[in-house]
C-alpha positions in Angstrom: 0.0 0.0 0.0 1.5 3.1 -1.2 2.4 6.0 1.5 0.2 9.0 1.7 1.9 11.8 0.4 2.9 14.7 2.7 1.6 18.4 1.9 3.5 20.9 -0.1 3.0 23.2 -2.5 0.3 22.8 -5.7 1.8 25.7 -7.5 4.7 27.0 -8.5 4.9 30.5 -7.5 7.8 33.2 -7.4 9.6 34.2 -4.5 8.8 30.7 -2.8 10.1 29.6 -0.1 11.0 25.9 -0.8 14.8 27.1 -0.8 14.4 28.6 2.4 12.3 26.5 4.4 15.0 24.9 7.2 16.2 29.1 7.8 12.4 30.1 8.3 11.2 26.8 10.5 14.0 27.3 12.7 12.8 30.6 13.7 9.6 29.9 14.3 7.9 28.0 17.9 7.1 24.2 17.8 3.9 25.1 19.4 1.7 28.0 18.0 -2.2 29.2 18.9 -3.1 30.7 15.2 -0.7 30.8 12.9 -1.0 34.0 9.8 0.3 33.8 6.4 -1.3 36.7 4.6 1.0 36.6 1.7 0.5 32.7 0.9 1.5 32.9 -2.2 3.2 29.0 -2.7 2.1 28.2 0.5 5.2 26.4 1.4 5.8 27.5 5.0 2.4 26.7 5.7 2.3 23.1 4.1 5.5 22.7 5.6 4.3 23.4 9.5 0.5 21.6 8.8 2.8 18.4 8.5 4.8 18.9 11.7 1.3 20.1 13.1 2.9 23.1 14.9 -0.3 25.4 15.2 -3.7 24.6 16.4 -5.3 26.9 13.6 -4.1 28.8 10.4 -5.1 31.9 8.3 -4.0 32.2 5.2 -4.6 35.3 2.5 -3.6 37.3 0.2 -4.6 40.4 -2.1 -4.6 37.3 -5.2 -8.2 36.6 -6.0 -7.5 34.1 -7.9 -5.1 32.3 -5.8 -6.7 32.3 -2.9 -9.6 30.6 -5.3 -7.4 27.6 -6.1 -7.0 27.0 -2.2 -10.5 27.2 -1.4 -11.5 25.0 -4.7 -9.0 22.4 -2.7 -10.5 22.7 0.8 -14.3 22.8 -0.5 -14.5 19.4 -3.1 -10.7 18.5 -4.5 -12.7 16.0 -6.6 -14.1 18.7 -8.5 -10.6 20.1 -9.0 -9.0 17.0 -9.9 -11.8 16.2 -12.6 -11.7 19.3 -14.2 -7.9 19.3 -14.7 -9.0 15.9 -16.5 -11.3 17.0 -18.9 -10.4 16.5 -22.6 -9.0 19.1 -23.8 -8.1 21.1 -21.1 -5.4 18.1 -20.4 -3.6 18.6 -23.4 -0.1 20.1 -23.3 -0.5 21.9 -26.8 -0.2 25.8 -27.5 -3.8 26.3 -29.1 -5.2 24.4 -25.8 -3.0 27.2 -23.7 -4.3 29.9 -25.0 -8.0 29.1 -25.5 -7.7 27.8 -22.1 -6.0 31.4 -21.0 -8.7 33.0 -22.6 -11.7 31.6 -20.8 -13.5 32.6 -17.8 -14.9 29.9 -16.0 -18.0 30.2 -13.8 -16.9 28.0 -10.9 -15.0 28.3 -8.4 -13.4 24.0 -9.2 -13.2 25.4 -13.1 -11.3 28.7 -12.2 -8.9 27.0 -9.7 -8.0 24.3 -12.6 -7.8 26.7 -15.0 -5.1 28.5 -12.7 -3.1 25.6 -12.1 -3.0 24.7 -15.6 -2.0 27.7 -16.6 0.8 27.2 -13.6 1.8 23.7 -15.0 2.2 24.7 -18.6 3.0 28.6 -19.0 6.1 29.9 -19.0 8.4 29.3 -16.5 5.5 28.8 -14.1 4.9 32.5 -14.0 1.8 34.3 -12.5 1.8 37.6 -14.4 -1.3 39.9 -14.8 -1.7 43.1 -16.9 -3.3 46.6 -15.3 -6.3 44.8 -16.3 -5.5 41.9 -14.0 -5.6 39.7 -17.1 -3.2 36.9 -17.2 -0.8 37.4 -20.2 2.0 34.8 -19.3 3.1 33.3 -22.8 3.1 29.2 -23.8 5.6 27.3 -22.0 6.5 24.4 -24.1 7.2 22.2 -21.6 7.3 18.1 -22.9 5.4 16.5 -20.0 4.3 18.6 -17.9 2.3 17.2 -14.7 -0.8 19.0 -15.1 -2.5 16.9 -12.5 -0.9 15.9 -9.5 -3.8 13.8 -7.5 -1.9 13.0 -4.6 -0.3 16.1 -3.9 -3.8 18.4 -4.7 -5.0 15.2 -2.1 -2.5 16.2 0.5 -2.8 20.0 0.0 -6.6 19.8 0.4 -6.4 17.6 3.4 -4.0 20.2 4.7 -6.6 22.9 3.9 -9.2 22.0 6.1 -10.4 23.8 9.2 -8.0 26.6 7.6 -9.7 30.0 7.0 -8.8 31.5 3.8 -9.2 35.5 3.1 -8.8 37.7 -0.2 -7.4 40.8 2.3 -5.1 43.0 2.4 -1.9 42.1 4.9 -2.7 44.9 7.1 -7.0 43.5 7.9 -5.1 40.1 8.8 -2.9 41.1 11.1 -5.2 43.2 13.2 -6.6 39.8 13.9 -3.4 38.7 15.6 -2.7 38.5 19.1 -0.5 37.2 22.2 -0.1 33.8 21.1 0.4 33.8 17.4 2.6 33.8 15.1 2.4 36.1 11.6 5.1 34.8 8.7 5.1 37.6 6.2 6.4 37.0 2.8 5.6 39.9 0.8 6.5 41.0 -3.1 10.1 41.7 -2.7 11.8 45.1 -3.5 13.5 44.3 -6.4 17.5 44.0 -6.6 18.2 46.8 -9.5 15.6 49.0 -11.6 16.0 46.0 -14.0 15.2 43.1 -11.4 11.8 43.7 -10.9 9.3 40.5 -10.3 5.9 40.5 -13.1 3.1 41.4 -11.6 0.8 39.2 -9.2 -1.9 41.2 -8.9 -3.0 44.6 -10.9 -2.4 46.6 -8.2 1.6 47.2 -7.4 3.4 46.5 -4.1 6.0 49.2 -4.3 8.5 51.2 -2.0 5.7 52.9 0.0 3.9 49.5 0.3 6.7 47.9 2.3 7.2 51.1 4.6 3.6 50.5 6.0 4.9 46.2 6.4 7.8 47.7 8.6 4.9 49.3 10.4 2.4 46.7 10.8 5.4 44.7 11.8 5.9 46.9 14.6 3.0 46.8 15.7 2.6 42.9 15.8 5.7 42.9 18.1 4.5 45.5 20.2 1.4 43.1 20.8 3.7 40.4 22.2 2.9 38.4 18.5 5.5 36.1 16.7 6.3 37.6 14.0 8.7 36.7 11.1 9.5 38.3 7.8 11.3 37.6 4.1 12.4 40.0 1.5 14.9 41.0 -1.3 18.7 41.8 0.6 18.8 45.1 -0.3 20.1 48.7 1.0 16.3 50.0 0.8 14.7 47.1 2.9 17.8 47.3 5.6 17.0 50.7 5.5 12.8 50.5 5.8 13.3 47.4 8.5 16.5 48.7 10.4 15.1 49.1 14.2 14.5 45.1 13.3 16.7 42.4 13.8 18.1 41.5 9.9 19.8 38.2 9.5 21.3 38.0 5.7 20.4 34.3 3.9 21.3 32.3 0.3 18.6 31.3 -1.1 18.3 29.7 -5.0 15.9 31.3 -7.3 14.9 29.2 -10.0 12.2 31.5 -11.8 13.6 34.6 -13.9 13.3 35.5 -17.5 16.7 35.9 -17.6 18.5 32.3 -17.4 21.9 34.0 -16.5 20.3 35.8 -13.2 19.2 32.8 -11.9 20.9 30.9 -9.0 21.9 31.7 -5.2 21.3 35.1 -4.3 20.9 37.2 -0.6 17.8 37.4 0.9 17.1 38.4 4.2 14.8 37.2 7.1 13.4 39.8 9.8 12.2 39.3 13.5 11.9 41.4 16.3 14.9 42.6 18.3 15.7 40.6 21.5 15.2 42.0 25.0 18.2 43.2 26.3 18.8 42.5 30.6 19.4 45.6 32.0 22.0 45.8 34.9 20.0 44.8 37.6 18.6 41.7 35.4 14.9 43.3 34.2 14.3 42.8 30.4 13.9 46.0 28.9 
């Protein structure tokens, strides 16, 4: 009898955090009330700690409509899922079926979460990209044999995915809902490296310099409230700069998707917590 397969990631999504995953669940508690991902993205953190089963209850989100549809497609009937992705023709690997299938605009929510993942599985490079429309333009992949339909691991993910709450919100609305207790991983849209770095779009609307000023804040605030809180972005001067009253630890990760074959590979990232209490002289935290 074949082993049931363990959790991870259904999609292939940029800025994931496969590479990073020992760094990040080292610095997070074994035992955690609520735990808050509300840049799921990948989801691989998450997948990662529903398998060690280091939180009594998750929130996951993110400003990704159509992500977030793919997750609750899983949770709410993966059979529906699962048989959609086999539906002649929308299993074929060709580059009419791509972009007919790229062109549609399925009415349920099982439909539009296959469509996403096969879009995933057999675009470019695995690339979400949308336009200022929020239309997905990510070109034909020509991949050989791609795995369009992974049963066991859409299996695992959806038994992963229930009793999990699942939010289209913006990061700030999920973590006012944090407290004492729990623990917030934030894994936003990096800054890019150089003018010419910059990730495609996820979403229509952009997640720029300004965006990740109000993070630092948030983040703050989440400490303040005695919440576990951990953070990943792009090892640049601007994010030292925008999270510099944190504690920044400086990690390699590999990043496999880019346009750009050369500028793939290890690069610095860095991971953010708060700053430890120091003992004053006569032993008090401060």
């Amino acid at each position: 009898m074949a082993s049931r397969e363990d959790a991870g990631p259904v999609l292939k999504w940029a800025g994931g955090k496969r590479q990073l995953l020992d760094e990040i669940l080292r610095r997070l508690p074994q035992k955690m009330a609520t735990y808050y991902e509300p840049f799921v993205g990948g989801a691989a953190v998450f997948f990662a700690l529903a398998e060690q089963k280091r939180f009594e209850r998750a929130v996951l989100a993110d400003r990704n409509k159509a992500l977030v549809e793919v997750y609750q497609a899983l949770k709410k009937d993966v059979d529906a899922v699962i048989r959609a992705l086999r539906k002649p023709p929308d299993a074929e690997n060709s580059e009419q079926a791509y972009y007919r299938i790229r062109a549609e605009k399925p009415r349920t929510l099982a439909a539009r979460a296959a469509r996403i993942i096969y879009l995933n599985k057999t675009g470019y490079n695995g690339l979400y990209r949308v336009n200022s429309r929020g239309e997905f333009n990510v070109p034909f992949g020509r991949y050989a044999k791609p795995n369009i339909c992974d049963e066991p691991r859409l299996r695992a993910a959806a038994r992963a995915l229930q009793n999990v709450e699942l939010m289209v919100a913006d990061f700030a609305e999920v973590c006012a809902l944090a407290g004492k207790g729990d623990v917030v991983y934030l894994d936003p849209p990096y800054l890019p490296v150089s003018r010419t770095a910059s990730f495609a779009s996820y979403h229509s609307e952009p997640f720029g310099l300004e965006e990740h000023q109000r993070l630092a804040q948030v983040f703050g605030s989440l400490a303040k409230r005695g919440v576990w809180t951990l953070l990943s972005n792009s090892d640049t001067k601007e994010t030292r700069e925008i999270f510099a009253e944190f504690k920044v630890e400086a990690v390699s990760a590999a990043r496999p998707i880019n346009s750009n074959a050369a500028r793939r590979g290890k690069i610095s990232e860095i991971l953010v917590s708060p700053r430890a209490a120091r003992a004053r002289p006569n032993g008090k935290l401060r």
